[in-house]
C-alpha positions as CSV (number, residue, x, y, z in Angstrom):
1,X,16.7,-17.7,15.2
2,X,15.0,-18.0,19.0
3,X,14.1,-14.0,20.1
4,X,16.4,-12.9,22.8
5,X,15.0,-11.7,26.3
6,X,15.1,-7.8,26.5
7,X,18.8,-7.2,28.3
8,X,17.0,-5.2,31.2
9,X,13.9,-5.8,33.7
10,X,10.3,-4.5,32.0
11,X,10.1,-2.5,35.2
12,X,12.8,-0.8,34.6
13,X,11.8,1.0,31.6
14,X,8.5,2.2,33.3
15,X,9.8,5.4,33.9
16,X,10.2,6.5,30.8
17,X,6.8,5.7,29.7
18,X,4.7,7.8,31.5
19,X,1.8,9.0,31.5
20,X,0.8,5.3,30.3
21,X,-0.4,4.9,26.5
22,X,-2.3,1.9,24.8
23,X,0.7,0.6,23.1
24,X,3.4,0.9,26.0
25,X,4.2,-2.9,26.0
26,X,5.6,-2.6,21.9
27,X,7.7,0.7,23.1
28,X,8.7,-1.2,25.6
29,X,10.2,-3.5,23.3
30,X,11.7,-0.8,21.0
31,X,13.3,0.4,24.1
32,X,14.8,-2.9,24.8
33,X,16.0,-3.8,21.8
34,X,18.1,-0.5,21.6
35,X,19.7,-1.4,24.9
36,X,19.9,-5.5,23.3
37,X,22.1,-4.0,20.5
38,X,24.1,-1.6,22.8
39,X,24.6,-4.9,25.0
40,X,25.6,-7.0,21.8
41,X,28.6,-4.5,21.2
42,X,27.1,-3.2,17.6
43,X,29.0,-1.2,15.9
44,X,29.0,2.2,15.5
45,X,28.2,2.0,11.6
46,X,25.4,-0.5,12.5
47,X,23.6,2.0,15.3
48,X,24.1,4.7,12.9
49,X,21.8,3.0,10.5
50,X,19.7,1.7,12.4
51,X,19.5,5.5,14.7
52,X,19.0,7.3,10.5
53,X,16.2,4.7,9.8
54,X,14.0,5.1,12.9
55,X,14.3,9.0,13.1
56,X,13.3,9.1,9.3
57,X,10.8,7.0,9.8
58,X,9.5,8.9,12.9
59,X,9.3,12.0,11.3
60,X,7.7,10.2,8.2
61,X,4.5,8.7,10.3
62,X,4.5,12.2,12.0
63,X,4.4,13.9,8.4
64,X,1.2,11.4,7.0
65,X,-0.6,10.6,10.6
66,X,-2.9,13.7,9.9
67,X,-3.8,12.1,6.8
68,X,-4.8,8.7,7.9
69,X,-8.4,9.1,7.0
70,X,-7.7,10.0,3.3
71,X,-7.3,7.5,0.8
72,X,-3.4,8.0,-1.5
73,X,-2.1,6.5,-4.3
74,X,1.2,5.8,-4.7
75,X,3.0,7.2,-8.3
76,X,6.0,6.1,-9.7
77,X,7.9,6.7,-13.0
78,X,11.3,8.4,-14.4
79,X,12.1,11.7,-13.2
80,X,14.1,12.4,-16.5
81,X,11.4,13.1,-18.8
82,X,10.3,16.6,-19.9
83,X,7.1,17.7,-18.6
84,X,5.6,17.9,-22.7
85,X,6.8,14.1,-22.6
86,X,3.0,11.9,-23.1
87,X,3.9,9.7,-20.0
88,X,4.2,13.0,-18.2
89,X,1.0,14.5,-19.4
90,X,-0.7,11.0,-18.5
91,X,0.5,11.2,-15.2
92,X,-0.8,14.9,-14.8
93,X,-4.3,14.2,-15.9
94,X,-4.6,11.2,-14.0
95,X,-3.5,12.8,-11.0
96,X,-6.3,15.7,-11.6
97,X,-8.4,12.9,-11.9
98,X,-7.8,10.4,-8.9
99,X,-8.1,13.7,-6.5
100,X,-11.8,14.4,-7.0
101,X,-12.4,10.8,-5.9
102,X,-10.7,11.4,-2.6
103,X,-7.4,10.1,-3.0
104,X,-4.1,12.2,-2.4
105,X,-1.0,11.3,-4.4
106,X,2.2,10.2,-3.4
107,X,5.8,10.4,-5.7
108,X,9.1,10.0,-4.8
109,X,9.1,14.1,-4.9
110,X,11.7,14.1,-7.8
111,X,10.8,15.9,-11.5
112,X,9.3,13.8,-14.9
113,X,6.6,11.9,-14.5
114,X,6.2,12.5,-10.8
115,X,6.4,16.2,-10.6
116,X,3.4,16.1,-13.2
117,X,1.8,13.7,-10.8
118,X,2.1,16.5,-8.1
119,X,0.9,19.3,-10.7
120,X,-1.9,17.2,-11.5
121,X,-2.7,16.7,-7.7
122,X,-1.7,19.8,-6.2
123,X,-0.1,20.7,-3.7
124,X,-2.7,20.5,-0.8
125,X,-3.4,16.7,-2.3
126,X,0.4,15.7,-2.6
127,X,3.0,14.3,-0.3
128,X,6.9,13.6,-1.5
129,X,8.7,11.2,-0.3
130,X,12.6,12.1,-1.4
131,X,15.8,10.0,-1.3
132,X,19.2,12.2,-0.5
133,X,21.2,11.8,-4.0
134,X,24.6,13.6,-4.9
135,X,22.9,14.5,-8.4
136,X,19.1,14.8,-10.3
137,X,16.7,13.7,-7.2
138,X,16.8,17.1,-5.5
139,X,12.4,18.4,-5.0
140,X,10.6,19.3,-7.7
141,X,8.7,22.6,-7.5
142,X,5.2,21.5,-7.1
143,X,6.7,19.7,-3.5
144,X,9.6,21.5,-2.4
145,X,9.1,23.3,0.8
146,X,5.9,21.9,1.9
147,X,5.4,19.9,5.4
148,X,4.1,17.3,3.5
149,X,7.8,16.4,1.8
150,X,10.0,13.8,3.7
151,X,13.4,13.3,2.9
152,X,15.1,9.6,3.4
153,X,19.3,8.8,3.5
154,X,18.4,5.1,2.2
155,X,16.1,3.6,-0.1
156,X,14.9,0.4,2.1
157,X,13.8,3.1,4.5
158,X,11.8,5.2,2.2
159,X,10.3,2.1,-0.1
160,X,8.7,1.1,3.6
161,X,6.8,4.4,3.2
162,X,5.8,4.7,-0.4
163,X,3.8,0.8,0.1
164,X,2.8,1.2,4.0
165,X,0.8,4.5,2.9
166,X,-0.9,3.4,-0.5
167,X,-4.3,2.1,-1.5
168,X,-3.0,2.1,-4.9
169,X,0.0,2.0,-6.5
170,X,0.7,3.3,-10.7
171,X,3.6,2.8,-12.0
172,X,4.6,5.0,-15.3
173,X,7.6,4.2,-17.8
174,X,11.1,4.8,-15.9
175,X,14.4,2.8,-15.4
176,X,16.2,0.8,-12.6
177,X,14.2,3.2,-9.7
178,X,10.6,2.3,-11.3
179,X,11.6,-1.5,-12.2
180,X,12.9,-1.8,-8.6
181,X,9.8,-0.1,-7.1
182,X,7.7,-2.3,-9.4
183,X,9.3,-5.9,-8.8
184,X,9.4,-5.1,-4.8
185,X,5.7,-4.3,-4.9
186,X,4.8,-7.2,-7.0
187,X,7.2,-9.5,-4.5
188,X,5.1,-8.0,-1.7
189,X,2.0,-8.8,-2.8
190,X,2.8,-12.3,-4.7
191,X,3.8,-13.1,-0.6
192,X,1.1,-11.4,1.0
193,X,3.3,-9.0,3.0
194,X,1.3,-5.9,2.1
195,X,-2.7,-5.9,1.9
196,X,-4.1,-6.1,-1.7
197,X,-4.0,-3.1,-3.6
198,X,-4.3,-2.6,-7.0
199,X,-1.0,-2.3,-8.7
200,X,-1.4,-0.7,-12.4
201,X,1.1,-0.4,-14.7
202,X,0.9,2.9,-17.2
203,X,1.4,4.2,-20.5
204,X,0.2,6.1,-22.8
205,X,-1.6,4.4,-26.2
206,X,0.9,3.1,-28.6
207,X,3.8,3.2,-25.7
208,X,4.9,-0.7,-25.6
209,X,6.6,-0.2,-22.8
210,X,4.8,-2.2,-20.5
211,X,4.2,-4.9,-22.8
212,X,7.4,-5.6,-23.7
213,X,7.7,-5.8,-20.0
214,X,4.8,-8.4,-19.9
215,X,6.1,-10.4,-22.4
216,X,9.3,-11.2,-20.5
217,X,7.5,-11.6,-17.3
218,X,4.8,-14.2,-19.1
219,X,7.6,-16.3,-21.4
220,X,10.2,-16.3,-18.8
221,X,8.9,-16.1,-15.4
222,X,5.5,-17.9,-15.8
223,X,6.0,-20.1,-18.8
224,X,9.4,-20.9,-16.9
225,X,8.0,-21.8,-13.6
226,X,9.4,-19.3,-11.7
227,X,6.4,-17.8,-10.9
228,X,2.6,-19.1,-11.1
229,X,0.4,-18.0,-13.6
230,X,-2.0,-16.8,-11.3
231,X,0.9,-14.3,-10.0
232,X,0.3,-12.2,-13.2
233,X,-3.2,-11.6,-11.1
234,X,-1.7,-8.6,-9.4
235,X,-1.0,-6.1,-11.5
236,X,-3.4,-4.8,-14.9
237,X,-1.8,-2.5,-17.6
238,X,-3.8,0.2,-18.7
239,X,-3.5,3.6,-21.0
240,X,-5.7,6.0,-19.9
241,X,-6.6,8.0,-16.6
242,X,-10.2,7.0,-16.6
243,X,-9.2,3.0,-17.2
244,X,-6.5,3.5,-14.4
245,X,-9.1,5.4,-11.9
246,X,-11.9,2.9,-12.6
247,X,-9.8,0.0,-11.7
248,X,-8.9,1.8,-8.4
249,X,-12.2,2.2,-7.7
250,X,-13.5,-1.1,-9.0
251,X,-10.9,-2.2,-6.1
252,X,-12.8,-0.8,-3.5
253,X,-16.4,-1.3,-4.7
254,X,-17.5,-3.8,-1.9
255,X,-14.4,-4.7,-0.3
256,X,-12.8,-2.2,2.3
257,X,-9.9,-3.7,3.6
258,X,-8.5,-7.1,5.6
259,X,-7.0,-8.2,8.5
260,X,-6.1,-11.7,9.8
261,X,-7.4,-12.4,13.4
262,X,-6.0,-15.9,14.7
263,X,-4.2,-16.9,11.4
264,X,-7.9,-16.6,9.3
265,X,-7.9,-13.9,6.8
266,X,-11.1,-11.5,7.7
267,X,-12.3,-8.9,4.3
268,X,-14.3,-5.9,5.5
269,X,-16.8,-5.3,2.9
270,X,-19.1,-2.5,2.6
271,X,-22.2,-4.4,2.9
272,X,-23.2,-8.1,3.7
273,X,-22.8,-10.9,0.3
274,X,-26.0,-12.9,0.2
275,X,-25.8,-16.7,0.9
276,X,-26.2,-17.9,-2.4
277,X,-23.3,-15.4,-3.6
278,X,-21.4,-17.1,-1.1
279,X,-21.9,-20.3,-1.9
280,X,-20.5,-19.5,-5.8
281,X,-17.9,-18.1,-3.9
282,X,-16.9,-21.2,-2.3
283,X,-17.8,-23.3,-5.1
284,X,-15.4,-21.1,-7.6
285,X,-12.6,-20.7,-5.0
286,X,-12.5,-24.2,-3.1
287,X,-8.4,-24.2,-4.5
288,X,-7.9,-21.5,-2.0
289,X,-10.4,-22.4,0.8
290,X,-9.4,-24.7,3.6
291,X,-13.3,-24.3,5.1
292,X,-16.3,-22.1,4.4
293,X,-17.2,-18.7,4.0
294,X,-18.8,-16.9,7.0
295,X,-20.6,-13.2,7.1
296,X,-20.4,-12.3,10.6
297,X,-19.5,-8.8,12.8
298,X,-16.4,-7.6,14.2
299,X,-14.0,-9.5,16.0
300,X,-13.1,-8.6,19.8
301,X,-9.6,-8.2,18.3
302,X,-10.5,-5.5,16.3
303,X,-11.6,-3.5,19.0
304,X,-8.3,-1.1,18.6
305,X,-10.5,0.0,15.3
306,X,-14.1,1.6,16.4
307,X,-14.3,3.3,13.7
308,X,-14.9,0.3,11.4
309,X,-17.3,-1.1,13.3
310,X,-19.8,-1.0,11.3
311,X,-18.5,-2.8,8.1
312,X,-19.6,-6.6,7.7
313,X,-17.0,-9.4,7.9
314,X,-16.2,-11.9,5.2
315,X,-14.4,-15.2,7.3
316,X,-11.9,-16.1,4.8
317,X,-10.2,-19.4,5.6
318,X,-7.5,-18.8,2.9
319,X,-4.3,-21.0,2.6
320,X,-2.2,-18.3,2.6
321,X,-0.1,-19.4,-0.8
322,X,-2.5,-18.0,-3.6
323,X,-2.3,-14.7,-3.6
324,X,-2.7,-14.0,-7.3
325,X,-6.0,-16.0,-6.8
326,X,-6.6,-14.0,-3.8
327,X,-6.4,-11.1,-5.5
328,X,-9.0,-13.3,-8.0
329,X,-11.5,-13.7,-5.5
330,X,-11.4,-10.3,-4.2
331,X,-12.5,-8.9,-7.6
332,X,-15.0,-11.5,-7.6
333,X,-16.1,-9.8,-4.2
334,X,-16.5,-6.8,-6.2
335,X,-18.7,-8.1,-8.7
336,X,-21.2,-9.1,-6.1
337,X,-24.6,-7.9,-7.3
338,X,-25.2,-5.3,-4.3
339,X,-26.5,-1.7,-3.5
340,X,-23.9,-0.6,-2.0
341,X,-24.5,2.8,0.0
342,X,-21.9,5.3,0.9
343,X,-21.0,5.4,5.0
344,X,-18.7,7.2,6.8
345,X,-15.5,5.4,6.3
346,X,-16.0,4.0,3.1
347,X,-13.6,3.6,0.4
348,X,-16.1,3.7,-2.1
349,X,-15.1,6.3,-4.9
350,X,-17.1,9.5,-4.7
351,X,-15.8,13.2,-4.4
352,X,-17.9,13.6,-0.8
353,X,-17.0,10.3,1.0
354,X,-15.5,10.3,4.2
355,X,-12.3,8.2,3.2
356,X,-11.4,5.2,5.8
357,X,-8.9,4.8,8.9
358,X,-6.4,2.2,8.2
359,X,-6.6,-0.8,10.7
């Protein structure tokens, strides 16, 4: 559908922008489109939404923008098991564990396996995101009362938060909440509308329940077509906090982070790939590659992120389809045979490392 023009004059909004800010020409925008949907006639029920969303959300980014240098990890799993239950006890030790590599934890604030996450983490390392139910989802103990616990009326609103805030994401055994979390995550990144992260899904040894789960997904979605087989790329299954936090960390060994500039996909990487490492590279990946490979510096698009300056750039001329072999060749980034030295910044995991500023 063509974008409408904003129902009023740019001018006329400069008043209530002042003083002047960076990003006054998107709030401009925001402003307009409130005063589009007022001049469209919505309805009351559709500006009530739409007003519950964007204050939620507001106080939300006000809640976590203190925290945008440290590294989270996003936790889910059933909030109906005891706190003796293994999957709970997994989910306490490898909160305790994730923290002292610099990473705070994230649940959706409710008991089970996610207040053990937050007992694990504790309190000064946690943040709970909650959802308003009429039964079982009121904070657990670990979270309740602390400026670090957001409360949403609807679940779209609060699943924006739980993936926009995560370098990770673990998933532990739970019902229709977990699977939901889990398939929307996997949909996000099978489409490339969230950065890679790693997604791992948890249990403790001699639990099947996640590979029962695989099975279906492997002889019904990708032996049916319905997905590729590289799509089973972006997620691992694991059984024990030190397999789950070496993954992570694996994750962010050499690569940083990504952003596209012009439509090209560009990887910040914590230190430069040799040539030759390139070329394998291409050779290994030319399914995905519509061009080569370039090391270069920052773009002068990225100047809204100083801070990163320093990190090399991998040119990535990806098709944009293949994100399971995206997700491929970024662990094959991570393999790269380099020194790599801690830097302010860095994702790398270590207990004393300045954690990075999302750009």
């Amino acid at each position: 559908m063509k974008r409408r023009p904003p129902p009023v004059p740019d001018g006329s909004l400069d008043a209530l922008l002042q003083p002047p800010q960076p990003n006054d020409k998107i709030a401009r925008d925001l402003l307009a489109t409130v005063l589009g949907l007022r001049a469209d006639g919505a309805s009351r029920a559709e500006l009530k939404l739409l007003a519950s969303a964007l204050r939620e959300w507001r106080d939300a980014f006000r809640v976590f923008r203190p925290y945008t240098k440290r590294r989270k990890v996003t936790v889910f799993g059933s909030a109906r098991v005891a706190p003796s239950d293994p999957s709970a006890e997994l989910a306490r030790r490898f909160a305790a564990s994730i923290v002292q590599h610099g990473f705070m934890v994230i649940t959706g604030a409710g008991d089970g396996v996610m207040g053990a996450a937050q007992r694990g983490a504790g309190r000064e390392n946690s943040f709970g995101i909650n959802i308003r139910l009429p039964f079982e989802q009121a904070p657990n103990a670990e979270i309740r009362g602390d400026e670090k616990l957001v409360t949403f009326k609807y679940f779209f609103s609060r699943k924006l938060m739980f993936v926009k805030e995560a370098d990770a994401i673990v998933l532990f055994p739970g019902g229709f909440g977990t699977l939901d979390e889990g398939f929307e995550v996997l949909t996000l990144l099978q489409t490339g509308k969230t950065d890679p992260a790693p997604l791992l899904l948890m249990a403790p040894p001699g639990d099947e329940y996640w590979r029962f789960w695989e099975k279906y997904v492997r002889n019904e979605l990708s032996a049916g077509g319905m997905i590729s087989p590289d799509d089973l790329y972006l997620f691992r299954i694991v059984s024990s906090e030190q397999d789950a936090v070496e993954e992570i960390c694996k994750f962010y060994r050499v690569y940083h982070s990504c952003r596209y500039v012009d439509g090209v996909l560009v990887l910040r990487l914590q230190a430069a790939l040799p040539p030759p490492y390139l070329e394998r590279l291409e050779r290994s990946f030319a399914d995905i590659l519509q061009g080569k490979l370039e090391m270069r510096g920052p773009f002068p698009e990225e100047s809204d992120v100083p801070e990163l300056e320093a990190f090399p750039r991998l040119v990535v001329p990806f098709n944009r389809r293949s994100y399971g072999r995206l997700r491929q060749f970024i662990d094959a980034v991570n393999l790269a045979p380099l020194e790599v030295a801690a830097r302010p910044g860095s994702r790398e995991c270590a207990p004393d490392l300045a954690p990075r500023t999302r750009g």
